[in-house]
C-alpha positions as CSV (number, residue, x, y, z in Angstrom):
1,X,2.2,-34.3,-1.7
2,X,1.4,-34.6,1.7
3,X,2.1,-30.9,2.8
4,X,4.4,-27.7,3.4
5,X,7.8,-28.5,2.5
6,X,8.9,-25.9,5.0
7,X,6.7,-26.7,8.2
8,X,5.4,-30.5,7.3
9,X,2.1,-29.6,8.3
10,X,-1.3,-30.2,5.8
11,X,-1.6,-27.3,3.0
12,X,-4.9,-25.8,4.6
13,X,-5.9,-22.9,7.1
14,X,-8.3,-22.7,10.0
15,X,-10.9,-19.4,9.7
16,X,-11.0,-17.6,12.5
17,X,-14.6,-16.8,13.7
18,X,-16.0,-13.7,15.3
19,X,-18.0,-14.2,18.3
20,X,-21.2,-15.5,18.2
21,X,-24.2,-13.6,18.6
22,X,-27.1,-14.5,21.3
23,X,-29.7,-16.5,19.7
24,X,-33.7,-15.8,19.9
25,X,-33.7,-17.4,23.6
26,X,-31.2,-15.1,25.0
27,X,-28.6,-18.3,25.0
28,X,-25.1,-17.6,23.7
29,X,-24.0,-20.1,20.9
30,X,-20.7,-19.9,22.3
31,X,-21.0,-23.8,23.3
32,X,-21.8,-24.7,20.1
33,X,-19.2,-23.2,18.5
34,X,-17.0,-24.5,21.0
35,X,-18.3,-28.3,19.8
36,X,-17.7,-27.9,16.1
37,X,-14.7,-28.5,14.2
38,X,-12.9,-25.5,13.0
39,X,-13.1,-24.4,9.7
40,X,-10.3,-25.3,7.2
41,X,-10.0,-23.7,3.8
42,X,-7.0,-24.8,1.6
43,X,-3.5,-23.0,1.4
44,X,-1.3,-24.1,-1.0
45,X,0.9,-22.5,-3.3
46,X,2.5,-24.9,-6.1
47,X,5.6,-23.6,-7.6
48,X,6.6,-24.8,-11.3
49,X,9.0,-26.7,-9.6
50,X,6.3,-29.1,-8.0
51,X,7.1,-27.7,-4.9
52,X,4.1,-26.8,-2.3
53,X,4.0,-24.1,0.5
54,X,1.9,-22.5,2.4
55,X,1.7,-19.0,1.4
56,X,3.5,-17.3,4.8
57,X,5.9,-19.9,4.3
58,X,6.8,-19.1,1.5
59,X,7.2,-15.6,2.1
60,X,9.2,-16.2,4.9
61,X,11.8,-18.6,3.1
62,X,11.6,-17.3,-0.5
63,X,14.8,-16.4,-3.0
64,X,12.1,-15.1,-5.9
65,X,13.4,-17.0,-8.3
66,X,14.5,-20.2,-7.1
67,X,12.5,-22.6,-5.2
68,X,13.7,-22.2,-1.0
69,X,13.1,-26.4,-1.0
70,X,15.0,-27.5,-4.0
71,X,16.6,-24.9,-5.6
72,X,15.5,-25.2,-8.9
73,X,14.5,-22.0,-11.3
74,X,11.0,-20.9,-11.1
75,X,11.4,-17.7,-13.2
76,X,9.7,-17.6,-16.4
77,X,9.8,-15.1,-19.1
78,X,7.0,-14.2,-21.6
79,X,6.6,-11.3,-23.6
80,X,9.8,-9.8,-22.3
81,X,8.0,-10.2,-18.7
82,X,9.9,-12.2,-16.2
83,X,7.4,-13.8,-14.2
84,X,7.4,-16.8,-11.3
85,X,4.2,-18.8,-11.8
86,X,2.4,-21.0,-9.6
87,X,-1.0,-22.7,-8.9
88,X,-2.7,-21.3,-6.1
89,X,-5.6,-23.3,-4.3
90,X,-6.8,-20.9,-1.2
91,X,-10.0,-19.6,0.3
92,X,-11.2,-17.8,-3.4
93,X,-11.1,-20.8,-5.7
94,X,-7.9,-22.4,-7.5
95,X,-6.2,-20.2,-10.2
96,X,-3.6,-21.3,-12.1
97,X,-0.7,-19.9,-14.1
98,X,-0.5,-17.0,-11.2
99,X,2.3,-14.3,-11.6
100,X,3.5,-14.1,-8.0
101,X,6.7,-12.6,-9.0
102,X,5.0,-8.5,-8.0
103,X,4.3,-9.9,-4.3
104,X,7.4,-11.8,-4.2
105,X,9.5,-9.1,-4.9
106,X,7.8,-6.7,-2.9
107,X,8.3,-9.0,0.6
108,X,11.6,-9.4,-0.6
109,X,12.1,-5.8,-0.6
110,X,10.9,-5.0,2.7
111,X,12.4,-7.9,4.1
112,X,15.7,-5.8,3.4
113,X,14.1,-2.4,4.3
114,X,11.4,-2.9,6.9
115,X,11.1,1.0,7.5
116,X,9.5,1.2,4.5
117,X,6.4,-0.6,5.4
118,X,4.5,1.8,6.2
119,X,5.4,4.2,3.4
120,X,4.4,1.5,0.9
121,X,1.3,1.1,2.9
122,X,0.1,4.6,2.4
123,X,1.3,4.9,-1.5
124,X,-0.9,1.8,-1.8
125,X,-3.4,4.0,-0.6
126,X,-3.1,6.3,-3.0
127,X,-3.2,4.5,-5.9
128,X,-6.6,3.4,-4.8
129,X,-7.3,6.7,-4.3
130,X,-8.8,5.9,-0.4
131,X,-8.8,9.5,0.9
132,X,-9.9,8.2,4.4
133,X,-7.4,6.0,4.8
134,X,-4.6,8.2,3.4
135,X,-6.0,10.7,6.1
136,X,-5.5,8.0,8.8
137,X,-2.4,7.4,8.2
138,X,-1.0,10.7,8.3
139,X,-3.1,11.4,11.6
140,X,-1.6,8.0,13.3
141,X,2.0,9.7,13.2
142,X,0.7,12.6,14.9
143,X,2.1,11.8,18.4
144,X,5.4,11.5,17.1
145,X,5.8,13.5,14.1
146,X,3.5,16.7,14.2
147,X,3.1,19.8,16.7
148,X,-0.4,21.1,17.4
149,X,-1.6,24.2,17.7
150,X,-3.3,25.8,20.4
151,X,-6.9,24.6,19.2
152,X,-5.3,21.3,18.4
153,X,-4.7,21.2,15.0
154,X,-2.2,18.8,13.5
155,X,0.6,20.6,11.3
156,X,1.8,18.4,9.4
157,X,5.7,19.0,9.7
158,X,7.9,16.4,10.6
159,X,11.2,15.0,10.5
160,X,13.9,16.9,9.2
161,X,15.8,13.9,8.5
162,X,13.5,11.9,6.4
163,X,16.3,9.9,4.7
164,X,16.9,8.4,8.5
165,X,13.0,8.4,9.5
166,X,10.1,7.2,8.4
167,X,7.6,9.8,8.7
168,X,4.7,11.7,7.3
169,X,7.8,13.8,5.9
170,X,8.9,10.8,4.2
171,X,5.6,9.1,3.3
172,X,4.0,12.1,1.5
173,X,7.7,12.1,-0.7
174,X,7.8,8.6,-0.9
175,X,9.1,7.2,-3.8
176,X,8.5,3.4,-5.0
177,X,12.0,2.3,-5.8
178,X,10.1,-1.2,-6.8
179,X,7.2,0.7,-8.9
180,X,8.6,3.0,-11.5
181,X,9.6,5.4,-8.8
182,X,6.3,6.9,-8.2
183,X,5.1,9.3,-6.0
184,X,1.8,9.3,-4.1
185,X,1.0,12.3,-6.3
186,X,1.2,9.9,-9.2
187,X,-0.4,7.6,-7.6
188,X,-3.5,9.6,-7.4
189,X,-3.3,10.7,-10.9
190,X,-3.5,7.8,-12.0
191,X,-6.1,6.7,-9.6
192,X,-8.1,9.5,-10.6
193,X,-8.4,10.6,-7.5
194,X,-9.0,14.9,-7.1
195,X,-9.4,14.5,-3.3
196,X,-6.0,12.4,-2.5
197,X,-4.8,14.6,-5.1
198,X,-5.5,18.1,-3.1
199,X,-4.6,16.2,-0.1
200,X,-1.1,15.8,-1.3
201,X,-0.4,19.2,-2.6
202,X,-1.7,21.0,0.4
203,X,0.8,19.4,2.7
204,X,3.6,18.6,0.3
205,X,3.6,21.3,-2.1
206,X,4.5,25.3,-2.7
207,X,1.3,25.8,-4.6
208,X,0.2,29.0,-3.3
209,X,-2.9,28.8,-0.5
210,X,-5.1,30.6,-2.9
211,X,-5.5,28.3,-5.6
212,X,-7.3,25.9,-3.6
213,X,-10.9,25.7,-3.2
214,X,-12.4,26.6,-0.2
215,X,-13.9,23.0,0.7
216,X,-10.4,21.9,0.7
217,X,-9.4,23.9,3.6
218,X,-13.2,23.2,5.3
219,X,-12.6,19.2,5.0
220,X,-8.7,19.7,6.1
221,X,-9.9,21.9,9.6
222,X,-12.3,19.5,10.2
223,X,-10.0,16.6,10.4
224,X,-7.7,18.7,12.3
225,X,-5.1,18.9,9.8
226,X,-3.0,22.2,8.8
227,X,-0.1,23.1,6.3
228,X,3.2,23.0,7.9
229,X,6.1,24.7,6.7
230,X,7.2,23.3,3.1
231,X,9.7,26.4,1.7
232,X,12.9,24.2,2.6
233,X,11.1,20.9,1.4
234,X,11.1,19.2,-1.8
235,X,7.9,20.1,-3.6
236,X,6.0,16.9,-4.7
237,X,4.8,17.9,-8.0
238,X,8.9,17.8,-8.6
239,X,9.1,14.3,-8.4
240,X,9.6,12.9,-11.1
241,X,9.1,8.4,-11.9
242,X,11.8,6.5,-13.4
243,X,10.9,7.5,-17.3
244,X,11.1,11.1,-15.6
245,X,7.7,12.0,-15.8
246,X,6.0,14.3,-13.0
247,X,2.8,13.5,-11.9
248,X,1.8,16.8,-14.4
249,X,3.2,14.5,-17.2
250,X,1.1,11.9,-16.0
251,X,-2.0,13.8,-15.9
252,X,-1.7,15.2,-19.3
253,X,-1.8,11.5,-20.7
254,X,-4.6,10.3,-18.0
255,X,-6.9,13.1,-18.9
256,X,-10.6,13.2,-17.7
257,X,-11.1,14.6,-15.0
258,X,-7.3,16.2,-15.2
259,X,-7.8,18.3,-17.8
260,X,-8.8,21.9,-15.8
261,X,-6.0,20.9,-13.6
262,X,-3.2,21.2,-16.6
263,X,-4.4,23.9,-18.2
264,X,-4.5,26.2,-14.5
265,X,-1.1,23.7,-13.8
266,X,-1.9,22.9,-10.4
267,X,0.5,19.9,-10.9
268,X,3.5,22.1,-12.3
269,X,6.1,23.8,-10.5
């Protein structure tokens, strides 16, 4: 094995270095750093096949479940689970027996729809339940996708196409058509996640303005954030995942902190 099947060149990775600080003299280290040798870590990916890539190579010249070198099947199935193992050897440590197969399939899909990007960036976000980076993500379309008000808020109503366009329209809707068809509403129930959670149904819901708490509205004016119109939108506690389960559903079998919400049925149309 003497490296990437796909570019020839040795199964490692240079580590890029941020600038180096002045020392106790006052003397940048620049030089210095400029003398040494990069630093390499290992990337290699070993595919059942006994194939090895480097990991954007194999991204870029994947099929999922046949080797792109020689062709062979890498799938494997275990417990009903289809799965494409491999050995990985990068920067944290070898692990072996890796399912790649969730990544793989992923790339694959937004190799074909590359609009979606974005979308799956922020749903991502919401399952971790990152309320700042949801936020940021919604303001970053403002330029194109929102009209401000007079004071310069941001009212959040966009497209009204957003099977054509991806944007916040179509992000706060989105639906993972590679995860069970959740929403970002499920996402955030599942996550646990009250803030994303109020997030969500003030810009993509009907619930009335009066059932939210006051600090909702406090922290949405002071990010400069508004409800747009959402009367002739699809409401987001509609959506429902591929076993047809609203993110209501979902909360009733997540429970915890969930529990006040379903009884006052915040979640339920």
């Amino acid at each position: 094995m003497s490296g990437c099947v796909i570019c020839n060149k040795p199964l490692e990775v240079e580590i890029e270095h941020n600038s180096d600080p002045e020392n106790e003299n006052g003397a940048s280290s620049s030089s210095k750093a400029l003398a040494a040798a990069p630093e390499t870590v290992p990337d290699d990916v070993q595919l059942t096949c006994g194939c090895h890539f480097h990991w954007d190579c194999l991204l870029s010249a994947y099929e999922i479940t046949s080797c792109p070198n020689c062709a062979k099947d890498i799938a494997t199935t275990g417990d009903g689970v289809q799965k494409v193992l491999c050995t990985l050897n990068n920067e944290g440590g070898l692990q072996e027996d890796l399912d790649i197969l969730p990544l793989l399939t992923e790339e694959s899909y937004l190799k074909a729809y590359p609009e979606d990007r974005k979308a799956r960036a922020f749903l991502e976000f919401c399952r971790e339940g990152d309320y700042k980076a949801v936020v940021d993500m919604l303001l970053d379309d403002e330029v194109d996708e929102t009209e401000a008000d007079a004071e310069g808020d941001v009212e959040m109503s966009c497209t009204d196409h957003p099977e054509k366009e991806l944007g916040i329209d179509r992000m706060l809707r989105y639906q993972d058509p590679i995860g069970d068809m959740q929403s970002g509403l499920h996402a955030a129930v599942q996550a646990q996640s009250r803030e994303v959670a109020w997030l969500l149904l003030l810009l993509a819901s009907n619930l009335p303005l009066l059932d939210f708490p006051p600090q909702v509205f406090q922290e949405a004016e002071a990010m400069g954030i508004m409800r747009g119109l959402t009367e002739d939108k699809i409401d987001i506690r509609s959506l429902r995942d591929e076993n047809g389960k609203t993110a209501e559903d979902i909360a009733r079998e997540v429970g915890g902190v969930w529990v006040g919400w379903t009884d006052n049925s915040r979640l339920a149309i």
